[in-house]
NULUMPA-703512 format. One record per residue (C-alpha): x, y, z; residue number from 1. Coordinates in nm, 3 decimals. Layout:
<sites>
SITE         x         y         z   num
SITE         X         Y         Z   NUM
...
</sites>
This chain:
<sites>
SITE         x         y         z   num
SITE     8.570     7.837    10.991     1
SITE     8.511     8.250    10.964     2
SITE     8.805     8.421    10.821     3
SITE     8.923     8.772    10.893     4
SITE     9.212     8.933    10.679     5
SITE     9.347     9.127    10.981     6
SITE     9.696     9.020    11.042     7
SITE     9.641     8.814    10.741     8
SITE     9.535     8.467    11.009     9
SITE     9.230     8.282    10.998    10
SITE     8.991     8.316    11.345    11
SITE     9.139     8.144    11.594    12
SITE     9.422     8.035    11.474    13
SITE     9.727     8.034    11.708    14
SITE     9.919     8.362    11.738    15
SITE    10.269     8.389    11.643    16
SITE    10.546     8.398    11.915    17
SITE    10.721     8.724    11.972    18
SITE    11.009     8.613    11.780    19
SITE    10.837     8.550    11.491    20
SITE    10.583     8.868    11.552    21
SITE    10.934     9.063    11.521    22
SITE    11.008     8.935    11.185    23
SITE    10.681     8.981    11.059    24
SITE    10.728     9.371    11.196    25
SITE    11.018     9.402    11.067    26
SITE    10.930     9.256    10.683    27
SITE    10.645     9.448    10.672    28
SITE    10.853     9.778    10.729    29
SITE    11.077     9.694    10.443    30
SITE    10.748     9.613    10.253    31
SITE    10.648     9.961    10.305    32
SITE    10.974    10.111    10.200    33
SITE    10.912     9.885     9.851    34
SITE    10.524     9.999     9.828    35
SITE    10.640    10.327     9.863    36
SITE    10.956    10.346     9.559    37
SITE    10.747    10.175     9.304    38
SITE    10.479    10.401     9.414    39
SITE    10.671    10.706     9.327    40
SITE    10.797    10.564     8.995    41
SITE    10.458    10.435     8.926    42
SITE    10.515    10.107     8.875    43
SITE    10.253     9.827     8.982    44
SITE    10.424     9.500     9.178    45
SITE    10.243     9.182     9.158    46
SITE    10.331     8.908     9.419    47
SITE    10.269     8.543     9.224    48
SITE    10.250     8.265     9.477    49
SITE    10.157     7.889     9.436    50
SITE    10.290     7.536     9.491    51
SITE    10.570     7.416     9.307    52
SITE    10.491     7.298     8.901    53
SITE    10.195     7.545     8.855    54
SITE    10.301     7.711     8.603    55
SITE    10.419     8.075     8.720    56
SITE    10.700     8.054     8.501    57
SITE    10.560     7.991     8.187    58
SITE    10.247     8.244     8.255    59
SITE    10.535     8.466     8.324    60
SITE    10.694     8.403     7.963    61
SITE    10.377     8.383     7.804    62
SITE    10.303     8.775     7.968    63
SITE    10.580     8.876     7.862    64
SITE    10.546     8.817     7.475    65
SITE    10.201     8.957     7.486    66
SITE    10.286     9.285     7.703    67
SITE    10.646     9.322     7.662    68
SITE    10.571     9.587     7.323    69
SITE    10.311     9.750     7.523    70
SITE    10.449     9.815     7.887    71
SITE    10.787     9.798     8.079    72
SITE    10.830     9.455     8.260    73
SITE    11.040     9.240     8.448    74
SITE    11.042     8.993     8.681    75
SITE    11.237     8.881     9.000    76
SITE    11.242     8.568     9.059    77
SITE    11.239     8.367     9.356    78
SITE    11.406     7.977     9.369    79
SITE    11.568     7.765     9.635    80
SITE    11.876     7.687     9.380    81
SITE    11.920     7.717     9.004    82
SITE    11.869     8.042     8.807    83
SITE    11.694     7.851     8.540    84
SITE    11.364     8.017     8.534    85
SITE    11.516     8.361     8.504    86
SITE    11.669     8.264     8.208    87
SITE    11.346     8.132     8.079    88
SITE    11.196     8.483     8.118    89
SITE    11.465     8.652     7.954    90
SITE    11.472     8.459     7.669    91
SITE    11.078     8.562     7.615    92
SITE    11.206     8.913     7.603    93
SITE    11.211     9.097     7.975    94
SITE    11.494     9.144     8.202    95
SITE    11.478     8.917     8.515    96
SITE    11.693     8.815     8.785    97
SITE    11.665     8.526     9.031    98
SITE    11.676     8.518     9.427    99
SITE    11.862     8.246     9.499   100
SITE    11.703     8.171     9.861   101
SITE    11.945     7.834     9.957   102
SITE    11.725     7.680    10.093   103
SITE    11.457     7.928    10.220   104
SITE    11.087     7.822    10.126   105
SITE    10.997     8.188    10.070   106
SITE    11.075     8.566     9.976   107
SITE    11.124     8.783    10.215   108
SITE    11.084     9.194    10.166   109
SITE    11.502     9.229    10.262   110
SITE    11.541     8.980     9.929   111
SITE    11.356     9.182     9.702   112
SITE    11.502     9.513     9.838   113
SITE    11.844     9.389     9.789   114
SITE    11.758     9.240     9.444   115
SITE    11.695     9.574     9.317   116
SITE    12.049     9.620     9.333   117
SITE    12.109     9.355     9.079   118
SITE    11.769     9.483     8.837   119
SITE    11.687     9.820     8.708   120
SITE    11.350     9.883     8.817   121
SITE    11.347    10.221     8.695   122
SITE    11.111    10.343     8.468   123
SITE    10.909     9.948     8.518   124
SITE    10.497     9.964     8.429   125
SITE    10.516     9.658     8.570   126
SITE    10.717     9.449     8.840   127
SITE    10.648     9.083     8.903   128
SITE    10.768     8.851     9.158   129
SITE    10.778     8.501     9.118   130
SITE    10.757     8.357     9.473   131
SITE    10.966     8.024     9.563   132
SITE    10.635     7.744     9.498   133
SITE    10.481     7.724     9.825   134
SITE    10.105     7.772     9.925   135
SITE    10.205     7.815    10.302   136
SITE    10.519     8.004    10.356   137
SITE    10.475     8.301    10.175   138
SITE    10.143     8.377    10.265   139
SITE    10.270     8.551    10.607   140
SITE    10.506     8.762    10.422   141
SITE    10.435     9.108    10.247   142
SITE    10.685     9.211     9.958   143
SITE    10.537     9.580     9.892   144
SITE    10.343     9.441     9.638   145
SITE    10.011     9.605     9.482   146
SITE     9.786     9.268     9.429   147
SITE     9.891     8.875     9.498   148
SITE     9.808     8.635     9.277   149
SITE     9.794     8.255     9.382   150
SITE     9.749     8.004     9.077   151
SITE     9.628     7.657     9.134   152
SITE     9.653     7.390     8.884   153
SITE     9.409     7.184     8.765   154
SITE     9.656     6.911     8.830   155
SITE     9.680     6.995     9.226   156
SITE     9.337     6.938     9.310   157
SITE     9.053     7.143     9.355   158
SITE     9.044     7.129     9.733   159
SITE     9.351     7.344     9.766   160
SITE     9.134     7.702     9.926   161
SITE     9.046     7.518    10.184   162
SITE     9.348     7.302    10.314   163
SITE     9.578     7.646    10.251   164
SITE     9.329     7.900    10.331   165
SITE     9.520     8.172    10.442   166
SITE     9.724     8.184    10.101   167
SITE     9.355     8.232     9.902   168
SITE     9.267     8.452    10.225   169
SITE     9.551     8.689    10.162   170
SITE     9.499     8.747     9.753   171
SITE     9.296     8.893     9.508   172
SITE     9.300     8.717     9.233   173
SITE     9.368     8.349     9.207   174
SITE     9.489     8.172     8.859   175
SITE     9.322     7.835     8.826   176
SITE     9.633     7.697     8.560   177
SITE     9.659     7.426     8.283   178
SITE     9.301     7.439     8.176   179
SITE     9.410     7.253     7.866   180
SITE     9.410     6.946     8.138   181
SITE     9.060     6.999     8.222   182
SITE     8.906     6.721     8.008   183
SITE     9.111     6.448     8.155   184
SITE     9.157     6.485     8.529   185
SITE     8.883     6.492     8.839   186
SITE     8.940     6.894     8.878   187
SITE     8.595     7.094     8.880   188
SITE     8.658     7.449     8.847   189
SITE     8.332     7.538     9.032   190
SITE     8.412     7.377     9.362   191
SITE     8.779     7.518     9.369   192
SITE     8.581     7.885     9.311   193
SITE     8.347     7.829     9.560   194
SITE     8.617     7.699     9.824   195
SITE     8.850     7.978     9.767   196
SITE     8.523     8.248     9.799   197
SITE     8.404     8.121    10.048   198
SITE     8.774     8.155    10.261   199
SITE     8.746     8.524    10.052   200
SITE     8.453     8.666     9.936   201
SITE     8.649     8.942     9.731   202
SITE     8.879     8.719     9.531   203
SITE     8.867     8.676     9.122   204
SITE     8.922     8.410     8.958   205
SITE     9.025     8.320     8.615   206
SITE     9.077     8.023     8.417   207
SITE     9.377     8.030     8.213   208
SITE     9.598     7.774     7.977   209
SITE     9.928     7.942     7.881   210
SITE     9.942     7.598     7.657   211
SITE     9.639     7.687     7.450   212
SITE     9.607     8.044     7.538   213
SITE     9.278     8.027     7.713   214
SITE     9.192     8.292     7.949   215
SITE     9.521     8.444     7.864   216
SITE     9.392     8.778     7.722   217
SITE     9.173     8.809     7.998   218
SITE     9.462     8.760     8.252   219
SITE     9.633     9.060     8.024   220
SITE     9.332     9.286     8.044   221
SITE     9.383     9.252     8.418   222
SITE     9.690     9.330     8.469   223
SITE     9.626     9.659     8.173   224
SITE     9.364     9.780     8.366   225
SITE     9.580     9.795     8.737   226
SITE     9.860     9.944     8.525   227
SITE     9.639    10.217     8.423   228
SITE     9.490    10.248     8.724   229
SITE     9.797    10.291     9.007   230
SITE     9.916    10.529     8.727   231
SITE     9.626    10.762     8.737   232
SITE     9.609    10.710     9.139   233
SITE     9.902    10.832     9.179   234
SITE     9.905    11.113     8.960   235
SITE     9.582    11.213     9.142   236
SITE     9.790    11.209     9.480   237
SITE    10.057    11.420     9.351   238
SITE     9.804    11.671     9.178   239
SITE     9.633    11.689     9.558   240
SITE     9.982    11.666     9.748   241
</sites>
């Protein structure tokens, strides 16, 4: 099957209904209204995505005590019940605050716009948004943010690009977790990069084991590098404003 990232759905795949089209409209305009605040404060989101028991929490804790003396961070985070995971984060040293969605099997722009009222996002370097552990819901739904990033575990399967394509269709860089695990489960690391480039030519890929730390500076680089980057982009647009 071809892929196209306009409207973010495989070729021919069947088209939303209007209802739905109406939602999507009107998520993507709060999107933009999120895109454009952390814009003017400078601050770079990144949307995390993948199915449940990846590992986004942990990656998120292990971030944080590597980057926390270095940049501004915090994390919203995104959960059908429980606020456990948020208090996992802030006990590795970053404010954070969960979205309790009740039920909902994703985040929605409205969610994260009205979380803001509940975390200072002020002054942030760096926002990130733990999506509710899904590889299809959230994948239709834009939260403002700068880059998504989809991790797959080496305990899922390697086949996962192509039986949730549009989730590796719609992200840049994709996480493969829990390399630690390598050694002793059926997961080759080639065929998942291959899968997921082939559904998106333009999507890195790192290998990373917040257990054993491998890939984990790399991941860090990455995200020091975008910092840098929307920073000096937008100081360029105000310079030419």
């Amino acid at each position: 099957m071809a892929f196209a990232k306009s409207n973010r759905l495989p070729v021919g795949a069947i088209q939303c209904d209007n209802t739905t089209m109406s939602l999507l409209k009107a998520n993507d305009y709060v999107a933009k209204s999120i895109r454009d605040k952390m814009a003017a404060q400078k601050t770079l989101l990144i949307n995390i995505t993948s199915s449940a028991g990846s590992g986004k929490t942990t990656l998120m804790q292990e971030t944080a005590r590597r980057l926390k003396d270095k940049f501004k961070l915090a994390v919203l985070v995104g959960d059908l019940e429980t606020e456990r995971d948020a208090i996992r984060i802030r006990e590795a040293g970053i404010p954070s605050t969960q979205i309790v969605t009740n039920g909902v099997c994703h985040l929605e722009a409205q969610m994260v716009l009205q979380a803001f009222d509940h975390l200072d996002v002020s002054g942030l370097d760096l926002l990130f948004v733990e999506n509710v552990g899904n590889l299809v819901c959230p994948a239709a739904f834009d939260l403002g943010e700068d880059y998504r990033v989809t991790l797959l575990a080496s305990t899922e399967g390697d086949d996962k690009p192509k039986k949730y394509p549009r989730m590796f269709l719609t992200s840049e860089l994709m996480l493969i977790s829990k390399a630690d695990l390598l050694p002793y489960i059926p997961f080759k690391v080639e065929a998942a990069v291959q899968d997921a480039r082939e559904v998106n030519p333009e999507i890195e890929c790192i290998t990373i084991s917040s257990t054993s730390g491998e890939g984990i500076d790399e991941w860090c680089n990455w995200l020091t590098e975008r910092i840098q980057q929307k920073k000096a982009e937008v100081a360029q647009a105000v310079e030419m404003a």
